[in-house]
MDAnalysis code that builds the backbone (N, CA, C; Angstrom):
import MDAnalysis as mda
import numpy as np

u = mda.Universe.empty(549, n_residues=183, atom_resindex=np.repeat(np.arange(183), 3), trajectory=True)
u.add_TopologyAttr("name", ["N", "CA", "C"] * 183)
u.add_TopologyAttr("resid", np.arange(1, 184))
u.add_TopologyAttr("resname", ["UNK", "UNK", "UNK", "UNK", "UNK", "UNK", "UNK", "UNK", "UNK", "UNK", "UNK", "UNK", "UNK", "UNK", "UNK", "UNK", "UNK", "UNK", "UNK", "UNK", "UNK", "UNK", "UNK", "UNK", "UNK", "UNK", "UNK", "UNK", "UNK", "UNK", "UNK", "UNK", "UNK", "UNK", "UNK", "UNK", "UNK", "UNK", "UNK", "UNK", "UNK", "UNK", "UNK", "UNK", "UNK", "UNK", "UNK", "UNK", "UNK", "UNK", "UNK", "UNK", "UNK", "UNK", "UNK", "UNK", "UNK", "UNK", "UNK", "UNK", "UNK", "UNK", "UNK", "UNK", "UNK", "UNK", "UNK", "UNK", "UNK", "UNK", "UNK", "UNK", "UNK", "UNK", "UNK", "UNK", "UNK", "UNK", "UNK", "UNK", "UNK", "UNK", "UNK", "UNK", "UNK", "UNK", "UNK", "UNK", "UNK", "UNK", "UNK", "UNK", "UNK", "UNK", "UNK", "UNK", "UNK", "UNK", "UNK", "UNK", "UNK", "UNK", "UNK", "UNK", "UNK", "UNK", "UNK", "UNK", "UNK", "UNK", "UNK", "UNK", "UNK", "UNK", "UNK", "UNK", "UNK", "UNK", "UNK", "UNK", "UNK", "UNK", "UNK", "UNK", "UNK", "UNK", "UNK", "UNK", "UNK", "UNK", "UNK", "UNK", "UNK", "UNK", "UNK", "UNK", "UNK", "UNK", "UNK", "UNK", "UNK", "UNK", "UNK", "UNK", "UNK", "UNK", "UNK", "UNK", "UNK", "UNK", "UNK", "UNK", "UNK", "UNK", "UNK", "UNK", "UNK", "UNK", "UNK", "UNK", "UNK", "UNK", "UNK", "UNK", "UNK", "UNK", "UNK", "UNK", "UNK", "UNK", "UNK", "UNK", "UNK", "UNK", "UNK", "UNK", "UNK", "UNK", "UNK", "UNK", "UNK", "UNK", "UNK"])
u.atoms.positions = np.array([
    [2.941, 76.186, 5.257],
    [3.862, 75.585, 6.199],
    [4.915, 74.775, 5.467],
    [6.012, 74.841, 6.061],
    [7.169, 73.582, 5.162],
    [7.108, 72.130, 5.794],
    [6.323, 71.931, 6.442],
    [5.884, 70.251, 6.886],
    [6.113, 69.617, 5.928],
    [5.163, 69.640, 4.559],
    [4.868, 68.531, 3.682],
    [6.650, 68.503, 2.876],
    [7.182, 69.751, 2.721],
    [8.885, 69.489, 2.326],
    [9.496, 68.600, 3.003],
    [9.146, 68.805, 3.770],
    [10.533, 68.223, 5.104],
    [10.093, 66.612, 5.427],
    [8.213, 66.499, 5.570],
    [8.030, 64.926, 5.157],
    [8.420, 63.789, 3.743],
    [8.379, 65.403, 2.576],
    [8.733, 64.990, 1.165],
    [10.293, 64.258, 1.615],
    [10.930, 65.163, 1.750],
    [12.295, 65.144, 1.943],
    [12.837, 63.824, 2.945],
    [12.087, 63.843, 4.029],
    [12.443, 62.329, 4.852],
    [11.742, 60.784, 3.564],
    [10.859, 61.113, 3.274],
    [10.057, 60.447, 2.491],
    [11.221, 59.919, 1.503],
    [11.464, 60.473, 0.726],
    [12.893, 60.350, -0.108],
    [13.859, 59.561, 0.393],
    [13.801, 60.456, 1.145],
    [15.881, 59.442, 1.886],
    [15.475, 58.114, 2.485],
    [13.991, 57.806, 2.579],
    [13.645, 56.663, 3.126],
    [13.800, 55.513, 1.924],
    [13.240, 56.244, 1.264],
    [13.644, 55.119, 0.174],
    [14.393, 55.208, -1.110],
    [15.558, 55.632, -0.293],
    [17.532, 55.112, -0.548],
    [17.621, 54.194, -0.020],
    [16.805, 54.002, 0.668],
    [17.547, 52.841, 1.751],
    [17.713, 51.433, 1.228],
    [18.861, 50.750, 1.383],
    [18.512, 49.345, 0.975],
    [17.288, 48.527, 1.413],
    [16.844, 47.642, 0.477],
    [15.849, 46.710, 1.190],
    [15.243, 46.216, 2.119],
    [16.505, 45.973, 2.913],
    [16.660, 45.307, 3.891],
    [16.211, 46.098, 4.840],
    [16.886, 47.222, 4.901],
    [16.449, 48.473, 6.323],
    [15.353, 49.328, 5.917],
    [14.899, 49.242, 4.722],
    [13.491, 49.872, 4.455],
    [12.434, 49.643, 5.356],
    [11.866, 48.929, 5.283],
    [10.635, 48.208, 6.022],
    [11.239, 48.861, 7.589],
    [12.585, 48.812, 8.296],
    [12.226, 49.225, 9.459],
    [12.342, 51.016, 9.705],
    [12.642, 51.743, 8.445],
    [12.991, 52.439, 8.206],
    [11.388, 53.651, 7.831],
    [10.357, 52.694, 7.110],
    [9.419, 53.115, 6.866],
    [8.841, 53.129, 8.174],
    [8.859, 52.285, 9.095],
    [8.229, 51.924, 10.570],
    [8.504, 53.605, 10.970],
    [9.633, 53.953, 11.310],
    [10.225, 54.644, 11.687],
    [9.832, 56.064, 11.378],
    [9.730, 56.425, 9.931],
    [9.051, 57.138, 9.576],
    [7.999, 57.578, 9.736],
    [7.338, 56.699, 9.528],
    [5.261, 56.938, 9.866],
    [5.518, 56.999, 11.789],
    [6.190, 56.457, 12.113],
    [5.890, 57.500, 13.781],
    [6.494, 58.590, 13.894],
    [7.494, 59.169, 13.268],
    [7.744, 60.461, 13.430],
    [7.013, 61.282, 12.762],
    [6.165, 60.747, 11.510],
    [5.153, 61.400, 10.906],
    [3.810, 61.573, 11.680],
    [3.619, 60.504, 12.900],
    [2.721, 60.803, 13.977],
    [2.769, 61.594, 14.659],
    [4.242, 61.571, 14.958],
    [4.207, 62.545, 16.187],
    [4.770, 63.798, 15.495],
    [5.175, 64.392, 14.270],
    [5.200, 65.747, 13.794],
    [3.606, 65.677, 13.866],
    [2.568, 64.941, 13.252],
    [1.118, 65.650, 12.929],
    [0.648, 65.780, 14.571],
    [0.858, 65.033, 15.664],
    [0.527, 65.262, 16.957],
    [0.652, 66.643, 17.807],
    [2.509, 66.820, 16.832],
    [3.076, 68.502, 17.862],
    [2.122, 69.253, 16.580],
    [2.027, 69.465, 15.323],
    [1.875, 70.524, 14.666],
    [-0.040, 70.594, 15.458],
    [-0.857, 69.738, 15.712],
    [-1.627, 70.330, 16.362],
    [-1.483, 70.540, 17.629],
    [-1.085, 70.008, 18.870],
    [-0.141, 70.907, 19.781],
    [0.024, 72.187, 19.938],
    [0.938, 72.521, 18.569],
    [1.370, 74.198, 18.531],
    [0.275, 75.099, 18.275],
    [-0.450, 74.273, 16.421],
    [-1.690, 75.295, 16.214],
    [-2.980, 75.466, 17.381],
    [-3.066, 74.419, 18.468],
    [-4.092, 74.453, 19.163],
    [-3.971, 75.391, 20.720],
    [-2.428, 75.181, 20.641],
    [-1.675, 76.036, 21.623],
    [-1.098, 77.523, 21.674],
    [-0.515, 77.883, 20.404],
    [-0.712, 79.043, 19.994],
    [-1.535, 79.264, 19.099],
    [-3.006, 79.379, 18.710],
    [-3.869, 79.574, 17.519],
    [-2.870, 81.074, 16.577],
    [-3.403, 80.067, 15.393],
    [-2.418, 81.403, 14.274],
    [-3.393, 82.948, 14.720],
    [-4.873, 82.910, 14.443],
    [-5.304, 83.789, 14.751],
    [-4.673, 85.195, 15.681],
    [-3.978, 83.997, 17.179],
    [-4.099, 84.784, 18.531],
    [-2.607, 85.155, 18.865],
    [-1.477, 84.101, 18.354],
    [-0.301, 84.164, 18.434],
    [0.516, 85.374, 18.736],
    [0.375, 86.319, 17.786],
    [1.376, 87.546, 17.397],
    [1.129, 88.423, 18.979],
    [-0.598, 88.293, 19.044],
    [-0.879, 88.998, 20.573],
    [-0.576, 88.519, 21.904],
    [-0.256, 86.376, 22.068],
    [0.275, 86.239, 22.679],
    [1.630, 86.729, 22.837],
    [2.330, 86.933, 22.146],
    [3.755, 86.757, 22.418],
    [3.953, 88.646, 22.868],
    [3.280, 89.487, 22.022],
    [3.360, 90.821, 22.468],
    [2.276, 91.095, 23.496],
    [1.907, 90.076, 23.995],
    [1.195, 90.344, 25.590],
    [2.670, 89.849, 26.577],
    [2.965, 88.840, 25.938],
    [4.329, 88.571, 27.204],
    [5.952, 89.853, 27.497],
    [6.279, 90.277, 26.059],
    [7.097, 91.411, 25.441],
    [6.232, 92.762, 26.483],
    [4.854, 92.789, 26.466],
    [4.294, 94.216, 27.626],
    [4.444, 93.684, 28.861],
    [4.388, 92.778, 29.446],
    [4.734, 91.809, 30.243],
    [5.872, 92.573, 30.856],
    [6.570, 91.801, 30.468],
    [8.216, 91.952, 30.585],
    [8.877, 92.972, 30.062],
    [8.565, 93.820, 29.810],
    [9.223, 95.667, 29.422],
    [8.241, 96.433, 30.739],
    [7.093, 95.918, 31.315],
    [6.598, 96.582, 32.502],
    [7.347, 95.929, 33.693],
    [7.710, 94.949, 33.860],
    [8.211, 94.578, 34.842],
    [9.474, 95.112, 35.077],
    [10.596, 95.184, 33.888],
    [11.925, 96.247, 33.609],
    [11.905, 97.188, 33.774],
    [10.714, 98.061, 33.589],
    [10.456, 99.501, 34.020],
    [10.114, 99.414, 35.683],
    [9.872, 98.523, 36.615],
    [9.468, 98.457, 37.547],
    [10.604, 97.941, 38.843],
    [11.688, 97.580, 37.583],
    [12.744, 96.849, 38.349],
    [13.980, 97.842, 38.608],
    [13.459, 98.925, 37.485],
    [15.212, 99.910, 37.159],
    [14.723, 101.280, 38.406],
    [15.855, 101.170, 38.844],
    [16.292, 102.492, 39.606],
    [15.832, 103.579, 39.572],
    [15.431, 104.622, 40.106],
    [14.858, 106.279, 39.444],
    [13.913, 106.297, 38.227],
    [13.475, 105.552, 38.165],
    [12.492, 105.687, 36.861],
    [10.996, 106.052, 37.606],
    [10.875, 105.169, 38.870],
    [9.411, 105.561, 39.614],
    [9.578, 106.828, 40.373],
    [10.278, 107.374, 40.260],
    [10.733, 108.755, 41.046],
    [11.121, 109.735, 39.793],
    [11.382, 109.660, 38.963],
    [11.783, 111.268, 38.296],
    [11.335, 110.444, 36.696],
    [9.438, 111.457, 36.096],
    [8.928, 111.393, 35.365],
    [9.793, 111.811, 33.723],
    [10.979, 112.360, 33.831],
    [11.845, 112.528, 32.708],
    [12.259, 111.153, 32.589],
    [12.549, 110.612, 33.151],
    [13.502, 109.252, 32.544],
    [12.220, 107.963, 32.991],
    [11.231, 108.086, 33.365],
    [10.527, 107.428, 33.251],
    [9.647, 107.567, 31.872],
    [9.672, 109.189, 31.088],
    [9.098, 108.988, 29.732],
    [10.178, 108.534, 28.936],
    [11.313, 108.741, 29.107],
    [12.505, 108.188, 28.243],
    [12.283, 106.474, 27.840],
    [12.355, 106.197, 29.278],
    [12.063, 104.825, 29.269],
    [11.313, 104.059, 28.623],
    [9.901, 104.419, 28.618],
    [8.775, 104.348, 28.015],
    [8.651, 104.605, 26.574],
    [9.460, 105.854, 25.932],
    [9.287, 105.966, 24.427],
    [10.487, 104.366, 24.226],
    [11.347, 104.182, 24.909],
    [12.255, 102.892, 24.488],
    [11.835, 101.999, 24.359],
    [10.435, 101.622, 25.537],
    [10.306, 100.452, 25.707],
    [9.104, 100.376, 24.562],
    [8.408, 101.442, 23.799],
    [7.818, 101.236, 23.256],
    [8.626, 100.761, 21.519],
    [9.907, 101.424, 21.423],
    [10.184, 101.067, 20.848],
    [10.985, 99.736, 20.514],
    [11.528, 99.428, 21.754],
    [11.498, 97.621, 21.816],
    [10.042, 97.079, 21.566],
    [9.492, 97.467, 21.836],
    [7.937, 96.187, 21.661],
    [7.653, 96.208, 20.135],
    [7.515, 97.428, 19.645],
    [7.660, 97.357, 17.891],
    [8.643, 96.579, 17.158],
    [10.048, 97.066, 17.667],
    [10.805, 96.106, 16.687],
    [10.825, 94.491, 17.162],
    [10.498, 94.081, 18.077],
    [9.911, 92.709, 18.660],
    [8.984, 92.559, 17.534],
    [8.269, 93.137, 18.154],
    [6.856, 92.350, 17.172],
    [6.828, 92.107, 15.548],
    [7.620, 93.455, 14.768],
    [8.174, 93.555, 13.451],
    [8.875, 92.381, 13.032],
    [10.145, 92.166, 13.730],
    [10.605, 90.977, 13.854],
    [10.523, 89.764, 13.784],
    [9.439, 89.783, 15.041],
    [8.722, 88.387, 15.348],
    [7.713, 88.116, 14.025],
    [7.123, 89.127, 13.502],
    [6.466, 89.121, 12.550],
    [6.995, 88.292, 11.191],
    [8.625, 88.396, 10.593],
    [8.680, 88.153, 9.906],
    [9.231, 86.502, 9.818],
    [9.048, 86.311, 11.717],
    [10.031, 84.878, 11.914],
    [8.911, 83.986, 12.607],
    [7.568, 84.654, 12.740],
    [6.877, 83.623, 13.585],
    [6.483, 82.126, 13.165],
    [6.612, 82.083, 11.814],
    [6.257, 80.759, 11.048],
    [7.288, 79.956, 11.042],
    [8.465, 80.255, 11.448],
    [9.903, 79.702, 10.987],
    [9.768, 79.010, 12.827],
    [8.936, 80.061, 13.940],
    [8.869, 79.495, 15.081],
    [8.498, 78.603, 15.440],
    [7.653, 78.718, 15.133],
    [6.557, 77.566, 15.244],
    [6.213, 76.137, 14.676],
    [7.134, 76.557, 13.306],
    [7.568, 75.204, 12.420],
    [8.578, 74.860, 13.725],
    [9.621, 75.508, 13.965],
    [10.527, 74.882, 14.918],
    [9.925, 73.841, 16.431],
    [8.984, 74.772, 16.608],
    [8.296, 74.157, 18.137],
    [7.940, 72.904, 17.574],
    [7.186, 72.711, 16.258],
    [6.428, 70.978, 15.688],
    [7.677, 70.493, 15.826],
    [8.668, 70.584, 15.314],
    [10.119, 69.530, 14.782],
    [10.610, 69.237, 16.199],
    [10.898, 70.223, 17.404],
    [11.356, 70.323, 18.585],
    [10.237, 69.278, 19.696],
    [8.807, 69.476, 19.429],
    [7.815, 68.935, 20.218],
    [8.076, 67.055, 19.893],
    [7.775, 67.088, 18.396],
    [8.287, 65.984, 18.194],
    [9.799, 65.014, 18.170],
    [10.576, 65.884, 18.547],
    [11.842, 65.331, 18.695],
    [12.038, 64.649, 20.032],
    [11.365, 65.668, 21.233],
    [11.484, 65.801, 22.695],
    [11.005, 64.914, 23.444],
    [9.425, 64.670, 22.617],
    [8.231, 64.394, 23.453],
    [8.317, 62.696, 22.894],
    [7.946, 61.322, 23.137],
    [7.826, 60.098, 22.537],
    [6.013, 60.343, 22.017],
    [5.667, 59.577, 21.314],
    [3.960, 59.880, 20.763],
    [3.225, 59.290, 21.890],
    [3.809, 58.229, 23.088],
    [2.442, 58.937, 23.672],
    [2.811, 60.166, 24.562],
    [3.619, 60.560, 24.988],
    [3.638, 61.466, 25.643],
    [3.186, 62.579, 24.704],
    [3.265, 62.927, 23.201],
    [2.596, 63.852, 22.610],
    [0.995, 63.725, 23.102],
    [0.339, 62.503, 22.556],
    [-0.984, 62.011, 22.827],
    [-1.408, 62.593, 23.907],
    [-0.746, 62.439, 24.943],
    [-1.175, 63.391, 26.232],
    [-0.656, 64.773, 26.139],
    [-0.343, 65.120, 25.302],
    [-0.109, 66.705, 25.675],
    [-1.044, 67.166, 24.269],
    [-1.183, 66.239, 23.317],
    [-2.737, 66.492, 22.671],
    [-3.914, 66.160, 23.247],
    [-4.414, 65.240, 24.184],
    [-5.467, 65.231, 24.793],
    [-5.715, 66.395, 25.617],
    [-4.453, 66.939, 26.369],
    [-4.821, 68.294, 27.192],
    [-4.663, 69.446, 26.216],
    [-4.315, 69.891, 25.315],
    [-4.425, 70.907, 24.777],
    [-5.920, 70.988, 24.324],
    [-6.151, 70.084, 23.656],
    [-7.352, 70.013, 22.750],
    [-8.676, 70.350, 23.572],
    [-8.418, 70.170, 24.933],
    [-9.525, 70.274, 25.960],
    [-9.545, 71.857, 25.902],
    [-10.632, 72.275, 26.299],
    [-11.022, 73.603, 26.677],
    [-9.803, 74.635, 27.540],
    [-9.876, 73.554, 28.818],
    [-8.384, 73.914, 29.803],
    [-7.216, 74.283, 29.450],
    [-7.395, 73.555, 28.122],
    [-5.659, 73.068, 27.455],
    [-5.446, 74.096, 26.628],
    [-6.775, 74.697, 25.583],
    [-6.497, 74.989, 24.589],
    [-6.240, 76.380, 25.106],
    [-6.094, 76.971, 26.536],
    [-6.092, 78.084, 27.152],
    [-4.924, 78.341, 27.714],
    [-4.250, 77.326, 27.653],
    [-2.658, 76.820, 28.666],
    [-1.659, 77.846, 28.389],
    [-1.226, 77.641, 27.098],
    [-0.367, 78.287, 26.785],
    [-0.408, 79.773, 26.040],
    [-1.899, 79.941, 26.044],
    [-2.307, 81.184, 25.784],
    [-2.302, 82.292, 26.746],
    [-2.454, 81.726, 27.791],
    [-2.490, 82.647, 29.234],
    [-0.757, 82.528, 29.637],
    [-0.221, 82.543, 28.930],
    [1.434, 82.600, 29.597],
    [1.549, 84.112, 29.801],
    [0.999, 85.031, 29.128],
    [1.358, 86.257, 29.616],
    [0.494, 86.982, 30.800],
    [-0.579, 86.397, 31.185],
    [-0.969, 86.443, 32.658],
    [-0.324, 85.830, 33.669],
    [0.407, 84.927, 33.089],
    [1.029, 83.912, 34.466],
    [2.595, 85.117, 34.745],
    [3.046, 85.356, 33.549],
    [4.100, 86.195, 33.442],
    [3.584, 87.805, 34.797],
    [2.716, 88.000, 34.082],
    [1.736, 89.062, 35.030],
    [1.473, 89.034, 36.357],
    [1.280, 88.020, 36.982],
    [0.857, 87.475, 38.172],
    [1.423, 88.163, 39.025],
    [1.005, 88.831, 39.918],
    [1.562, 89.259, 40.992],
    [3.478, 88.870, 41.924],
    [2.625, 87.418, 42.114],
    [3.988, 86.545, 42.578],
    [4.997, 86.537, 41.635],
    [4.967, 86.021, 40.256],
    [5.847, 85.845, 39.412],
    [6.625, 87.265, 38.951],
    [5.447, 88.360, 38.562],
    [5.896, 89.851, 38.921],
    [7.094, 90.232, 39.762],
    [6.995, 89.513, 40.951],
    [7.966, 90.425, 42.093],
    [9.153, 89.625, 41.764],
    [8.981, 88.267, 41.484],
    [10.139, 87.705, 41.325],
    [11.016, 87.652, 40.322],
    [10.089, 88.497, 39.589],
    [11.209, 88.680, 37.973],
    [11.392, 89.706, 38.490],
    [10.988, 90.787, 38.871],
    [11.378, 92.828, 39.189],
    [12.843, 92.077, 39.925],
    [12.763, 91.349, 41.165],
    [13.750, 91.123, 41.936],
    [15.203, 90.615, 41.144],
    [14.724, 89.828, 40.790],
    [15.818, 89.001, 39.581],
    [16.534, 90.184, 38.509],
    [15.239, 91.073, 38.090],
    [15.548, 92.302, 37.078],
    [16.904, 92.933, 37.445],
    [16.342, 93.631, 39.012],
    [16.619, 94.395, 39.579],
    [18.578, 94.429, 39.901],
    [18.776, 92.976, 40.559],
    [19.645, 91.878, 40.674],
    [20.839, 92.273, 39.722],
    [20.244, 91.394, 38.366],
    [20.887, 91.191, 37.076],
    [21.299, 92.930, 36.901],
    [20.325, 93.955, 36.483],
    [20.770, 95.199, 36.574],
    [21.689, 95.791, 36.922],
    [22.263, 95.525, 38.276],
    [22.919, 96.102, 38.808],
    [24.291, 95.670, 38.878],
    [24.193, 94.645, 38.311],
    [25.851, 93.823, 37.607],
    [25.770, 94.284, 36.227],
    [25.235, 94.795, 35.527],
    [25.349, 95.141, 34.327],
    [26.338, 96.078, 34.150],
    [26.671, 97.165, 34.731],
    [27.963, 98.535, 34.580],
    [28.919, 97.847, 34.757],
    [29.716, 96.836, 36.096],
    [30.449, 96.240, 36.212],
    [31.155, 95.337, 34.958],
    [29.932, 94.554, 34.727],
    [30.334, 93.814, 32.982],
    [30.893, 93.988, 31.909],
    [29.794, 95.652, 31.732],
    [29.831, 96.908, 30.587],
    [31.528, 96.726, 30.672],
    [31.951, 97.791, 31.719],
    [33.723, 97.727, 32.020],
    [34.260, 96.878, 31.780],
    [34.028, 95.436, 32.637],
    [34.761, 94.978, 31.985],
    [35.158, 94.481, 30.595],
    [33.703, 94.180, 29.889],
    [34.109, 94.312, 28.451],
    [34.840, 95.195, 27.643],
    [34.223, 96.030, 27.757],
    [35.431, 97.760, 27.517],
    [36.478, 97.586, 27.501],
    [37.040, 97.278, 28.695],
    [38.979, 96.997, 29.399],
    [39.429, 95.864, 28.745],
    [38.458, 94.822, 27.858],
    [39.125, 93.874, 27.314],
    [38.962, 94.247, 25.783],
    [38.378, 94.759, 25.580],
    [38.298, 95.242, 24.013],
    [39.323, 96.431, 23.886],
    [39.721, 96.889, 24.826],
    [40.595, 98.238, 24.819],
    [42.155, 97.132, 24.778],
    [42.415, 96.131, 25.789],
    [42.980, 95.025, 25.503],
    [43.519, 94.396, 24.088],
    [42.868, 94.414, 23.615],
    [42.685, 94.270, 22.217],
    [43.196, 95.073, 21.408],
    [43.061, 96.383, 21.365],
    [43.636, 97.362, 20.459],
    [44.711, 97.771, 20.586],
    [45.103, 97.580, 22.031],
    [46.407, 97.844, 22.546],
    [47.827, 96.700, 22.189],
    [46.890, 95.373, 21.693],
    [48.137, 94.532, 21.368],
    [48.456, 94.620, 20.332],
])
């Protein structure tokens, strides 16, 4: 992990500091050093490294089934519903490939972001509930909640929605990039 850099690194610039603002400067430090060690278990207890890669490509099947469920003629004519399907399989690979080579860079981000967001006790409580059984399940089940029936219809709907302004857009981007070549 790059934690211990980035504490090295605050660690340092802490003491540039003149004299005077040291001492409140070190204060300062050791609680953001609380509350980075508060989010970094947070994240690891919330996404376990173990389980991670499958959370996030449980939410990615998630949400490429719900797109297939939202688009037009795809549940009616089995040609462009396998089309669809070799695509969407190939979105979920390069996702995950991807995600693969950036998930540590993520998750470092979520500690720096958790602790930026959250004050330490409000971390404290979002470490007391993670750490619980309940907790440590929270954010692991996001791609069932994604799944859920209710939440299901309301993303297909939203899908569906957004979709259908998409050709309109397409054009107009087109007509302004054609815009463009023409001046």
């Amino acid at each position: 992990m790059k934690f211990p850099s980035t504490l090295a690194l605050a660690a340092a610039i802490a003491l540039a500091v003149p004299t005077a603002a040291h001492a409140q400067d070190a204060s300062a430090t050791a609680t953001k050093t609380v509350e980075i060690q508060l989010a970094q278990e947070i994240i690891e207890n919330g996404f376990p490294p173990e389980t991670r890669m499958g959370m996030f490509d449980d939410v990615i099947d998630q949400l490429l089934g719900q797109m297939r469920a939202s688009l037009p003629n795809i549940q009616d004519d089995p040609r462009r519903a396998a089309v669809f399907d070799r695509h969407a399989e190939r979105v979920r690979a390069t996702s995950m490939e991807v995600l693969s080579d950036h998930i540590d860079a993520i998750m470092d981000s979520l500690v720096v972001a958790y602790a930026d967001q959250f004050n330490e006790a409000e971390l404290r409580g979002l470490h007391e509930f993670i750490m619980t059984p309940e907790g440590h399940g929270f954010l692991a089940r996001t791609a069932e909640v994604n799944g859920h029936p209710a939440f299901a219809a309301a993303n297909q709907a939203y899908m569906q929605d957004y979709f259908s302004r998409m050709p309109q857009l397409i054009e107009q981007l087109q007509a302004d990039i054609a815009k463009i070549g023409s001046d």
